[in-house]
C-alpha positions in Angstrom: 74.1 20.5 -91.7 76.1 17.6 -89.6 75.8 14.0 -91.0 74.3 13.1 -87.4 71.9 16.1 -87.3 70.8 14.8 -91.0 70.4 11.3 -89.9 68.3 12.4 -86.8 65.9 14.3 -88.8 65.5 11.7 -91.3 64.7 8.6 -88.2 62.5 11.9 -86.6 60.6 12.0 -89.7 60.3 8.0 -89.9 59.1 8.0 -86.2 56.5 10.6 -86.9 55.1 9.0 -90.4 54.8 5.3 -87.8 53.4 6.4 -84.9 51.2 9.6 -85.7 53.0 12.0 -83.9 55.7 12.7 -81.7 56.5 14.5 -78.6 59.9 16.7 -77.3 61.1 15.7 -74.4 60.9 11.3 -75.2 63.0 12.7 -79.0 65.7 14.6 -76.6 66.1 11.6 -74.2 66.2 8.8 -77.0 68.9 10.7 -79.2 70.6 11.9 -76.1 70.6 15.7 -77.3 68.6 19.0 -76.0 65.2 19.5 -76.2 65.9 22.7 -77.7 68.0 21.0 -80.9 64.6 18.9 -80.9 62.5 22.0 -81.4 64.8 22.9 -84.4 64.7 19.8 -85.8 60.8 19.6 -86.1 60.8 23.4 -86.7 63.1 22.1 -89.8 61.0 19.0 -90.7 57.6 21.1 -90.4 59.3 23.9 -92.8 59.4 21.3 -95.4 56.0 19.4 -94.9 57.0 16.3 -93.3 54.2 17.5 -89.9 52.6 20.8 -88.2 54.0 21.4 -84.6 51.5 20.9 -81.6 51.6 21.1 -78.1 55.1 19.5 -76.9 55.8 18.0 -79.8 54.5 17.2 -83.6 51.9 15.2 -85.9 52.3 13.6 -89.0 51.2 15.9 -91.8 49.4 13.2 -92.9 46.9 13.6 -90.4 46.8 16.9 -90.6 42.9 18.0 -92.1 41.7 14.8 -93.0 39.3 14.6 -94.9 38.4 10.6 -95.3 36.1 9.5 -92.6 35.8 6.1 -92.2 32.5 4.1 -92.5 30.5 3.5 -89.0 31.1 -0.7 -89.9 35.0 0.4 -90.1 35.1 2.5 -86.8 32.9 -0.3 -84.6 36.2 -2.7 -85.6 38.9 -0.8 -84.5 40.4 -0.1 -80.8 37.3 -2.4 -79.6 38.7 -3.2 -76.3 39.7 0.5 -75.5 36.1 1.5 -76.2 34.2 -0.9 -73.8 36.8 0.4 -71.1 35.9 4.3 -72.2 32.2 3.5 -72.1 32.3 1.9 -68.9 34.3 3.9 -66.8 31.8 7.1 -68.7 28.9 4.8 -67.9 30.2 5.1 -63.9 29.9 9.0 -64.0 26.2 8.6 -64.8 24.3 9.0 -61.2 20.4 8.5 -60.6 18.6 11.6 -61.7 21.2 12.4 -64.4 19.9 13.6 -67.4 22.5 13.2 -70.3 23.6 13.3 -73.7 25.1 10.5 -76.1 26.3 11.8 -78.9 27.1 9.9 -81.8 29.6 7.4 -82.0 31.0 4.2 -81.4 32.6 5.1 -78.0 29.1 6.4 -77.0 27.6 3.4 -77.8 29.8 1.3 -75.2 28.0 4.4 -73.1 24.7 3.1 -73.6 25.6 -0.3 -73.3 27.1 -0.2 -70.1 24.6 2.6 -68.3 22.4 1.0 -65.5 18.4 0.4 -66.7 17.8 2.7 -64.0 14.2 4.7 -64.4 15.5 8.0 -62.7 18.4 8.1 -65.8 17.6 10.0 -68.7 19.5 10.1 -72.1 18.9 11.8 -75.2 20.8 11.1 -78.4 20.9 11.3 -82.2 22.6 8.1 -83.2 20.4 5.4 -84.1 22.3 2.6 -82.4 22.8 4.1 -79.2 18.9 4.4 -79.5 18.1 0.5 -80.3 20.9 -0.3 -76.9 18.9 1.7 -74.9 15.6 0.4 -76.2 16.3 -2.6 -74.8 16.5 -1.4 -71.4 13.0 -1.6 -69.9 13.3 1.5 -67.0 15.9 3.9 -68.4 14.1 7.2 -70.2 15.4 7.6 -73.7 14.9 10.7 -76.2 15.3 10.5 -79.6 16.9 13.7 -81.2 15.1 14.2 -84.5 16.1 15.1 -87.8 17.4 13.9 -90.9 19.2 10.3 -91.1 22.8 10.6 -92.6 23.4 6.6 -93.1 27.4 6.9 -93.4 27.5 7.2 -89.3 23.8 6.0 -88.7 23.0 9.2 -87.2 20.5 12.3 -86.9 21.6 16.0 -87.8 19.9 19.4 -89.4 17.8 22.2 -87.8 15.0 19.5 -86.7 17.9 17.8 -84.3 19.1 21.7 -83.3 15.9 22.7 -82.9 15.1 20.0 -80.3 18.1 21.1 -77.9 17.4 25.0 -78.0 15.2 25.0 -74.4 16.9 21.8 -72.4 19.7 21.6 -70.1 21.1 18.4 -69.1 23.3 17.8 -66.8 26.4 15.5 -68.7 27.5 15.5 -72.4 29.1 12.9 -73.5 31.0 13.9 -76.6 32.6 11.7 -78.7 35.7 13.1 -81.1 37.2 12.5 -84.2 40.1 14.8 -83.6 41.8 15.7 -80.2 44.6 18.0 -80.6 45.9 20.2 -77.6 46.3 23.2 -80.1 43.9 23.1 -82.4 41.0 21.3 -80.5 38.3 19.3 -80.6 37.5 18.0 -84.6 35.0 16.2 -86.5 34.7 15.0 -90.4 31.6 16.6 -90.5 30.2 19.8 -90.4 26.5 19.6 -89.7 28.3 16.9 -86.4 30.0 20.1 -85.4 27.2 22.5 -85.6 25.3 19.9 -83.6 28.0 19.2 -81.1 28.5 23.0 -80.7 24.3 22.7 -79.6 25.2 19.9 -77.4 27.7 21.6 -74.9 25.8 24.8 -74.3 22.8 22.9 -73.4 25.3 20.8 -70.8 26.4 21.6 -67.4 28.6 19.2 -67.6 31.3 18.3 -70.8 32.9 14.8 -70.9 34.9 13.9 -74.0 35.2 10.3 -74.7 37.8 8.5 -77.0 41.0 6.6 -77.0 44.3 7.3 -78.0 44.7 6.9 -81.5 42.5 10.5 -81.9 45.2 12.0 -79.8 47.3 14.8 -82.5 44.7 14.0 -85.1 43.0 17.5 -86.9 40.1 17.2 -89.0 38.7 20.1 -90.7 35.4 20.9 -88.5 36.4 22.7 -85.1 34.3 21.6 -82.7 35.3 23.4 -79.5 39.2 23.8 -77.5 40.4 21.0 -75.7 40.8 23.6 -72.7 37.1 24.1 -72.5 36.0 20.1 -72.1 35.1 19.3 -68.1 36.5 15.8 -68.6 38.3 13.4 -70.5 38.1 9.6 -70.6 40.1 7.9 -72.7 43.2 4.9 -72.5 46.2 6.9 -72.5 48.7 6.9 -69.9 51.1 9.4 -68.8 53.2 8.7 -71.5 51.4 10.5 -73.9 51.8 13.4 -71.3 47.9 14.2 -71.1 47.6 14.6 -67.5 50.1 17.2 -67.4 48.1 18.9 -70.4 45.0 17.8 -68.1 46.3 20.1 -65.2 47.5 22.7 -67.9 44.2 23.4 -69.5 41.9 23.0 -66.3 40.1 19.5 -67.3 39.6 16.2 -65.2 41.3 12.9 -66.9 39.8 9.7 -66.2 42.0 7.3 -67.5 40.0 3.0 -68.5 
């Protein structure tokens, strides 16, 4: 192996362990060589554990089935200014005589903050905070998904919340992620979350995923659905992290805050 192919893999591998991931066609244009001696650079790099390929590109293996979730307090400090964009541009989806779904989160709960206190709204959720917003609101109609309290993420899960979802339909979901990979899908830390979530978008018309970059290439280990079968996206990325071509790709709607 060339001196300058070893010293491109090695500032590949930095790149990847900084930023998360890293994508083709940007690697081919900043080292001034094919996309194809790209693909066997990473094809190299992934043979020895440095990432896992993914659509156009790579993530860090690092990210790769994570299995620390972070505490609700932790999440509610991080990205806060992407998330009031996400929820409010969500919130503007929301039309009278919408019946929807929050599901658990801290970009849901920029949802709930920013809906309209309009009567003819009606949202259902299993995440306790998203419930005290919305209590505050005198008109909108709020449902409370039952169950049993896990206190890590201040939210509801178990066969009382599954059981209270098996004859509705609503007409919007608003599904928050902890994993958005263009591969391997739609991820959460927790099973039970999944199981729910899974609940959540058969009894929707309408699926809207909600997060902001920094879940973009991350896997956790509970599938939740593909990222080909959401309706929607809203989230903060640009077209430089090539989502609205994946957008038009897999069939979804990208609604950029």
């Amino acid at each position: 192996m060339s001196r300058d192919t070893s010293e491109r893999r090695q500032r590949i591998s930095a790149l990847v362990r900084e930023q998360g991931s890293v994508q083709v066609a940007p690697l081919a244009a900043k080292f001034g060589v094919s996309m194809q001696t790209i693909r066997k650079d990473l094809h190299f790099l992934t043979q020895r554990g440095v990432m896992e390929r993914s659509y156009g590109g790579a993530i860090s293996a690092d990210v790769v089935n994570m299995v620390s979730e972070p505490a609700v307090e932790t999440k509610r400090a991080i990205h806060i200014d992407e998330k009031a964009r996400i929820g409010a541009r969500a919130a503007a989806m929301v039309q009278p005589g919408d019946s929807v779904v929050l599901d658990s989160g801290t970009t849901t709960l920029q949802i709930a903050h920013h809906l309209p206190d309009d009567e003819e709204i009606t949202v259902l959720t299993n995440d306790l905070d998203i419930l005290c917003a919305l209590a505050r609101k005198e008109r909108i109609t709020v449902v409370m998904l039952g169950g049993a309290l896990r206190r890590r993420n201040r939210a509801f899960y178990g066969g009382q919340t599954e059981s209270a979802l098996a004859d509705l339909h609503v007409d919007k979901l608003f599904l928050g992620v902890d994993g958005f990979d263009l591969e391997r899908g739609i991820t959460t830390h927790f099973e039970p979350e999944a199981i729910l979530n899974r609940k959540m978008v058969k009894a929707a018309r309408q699926v809207i995923a909600v997060t902001d970059r920094s879940k973009f290439g991350r896997v956790c280990l509970h599938r939740i659905m593909n990222a080909g079968d959401i309706d929607d996206l809203v989230t903060d990325a640009g077209e430089a992290e090539g989502m609205q071509a994946a957008a038009e790709r897999l069939g979804f709607r990208l609604h950029l805050a």
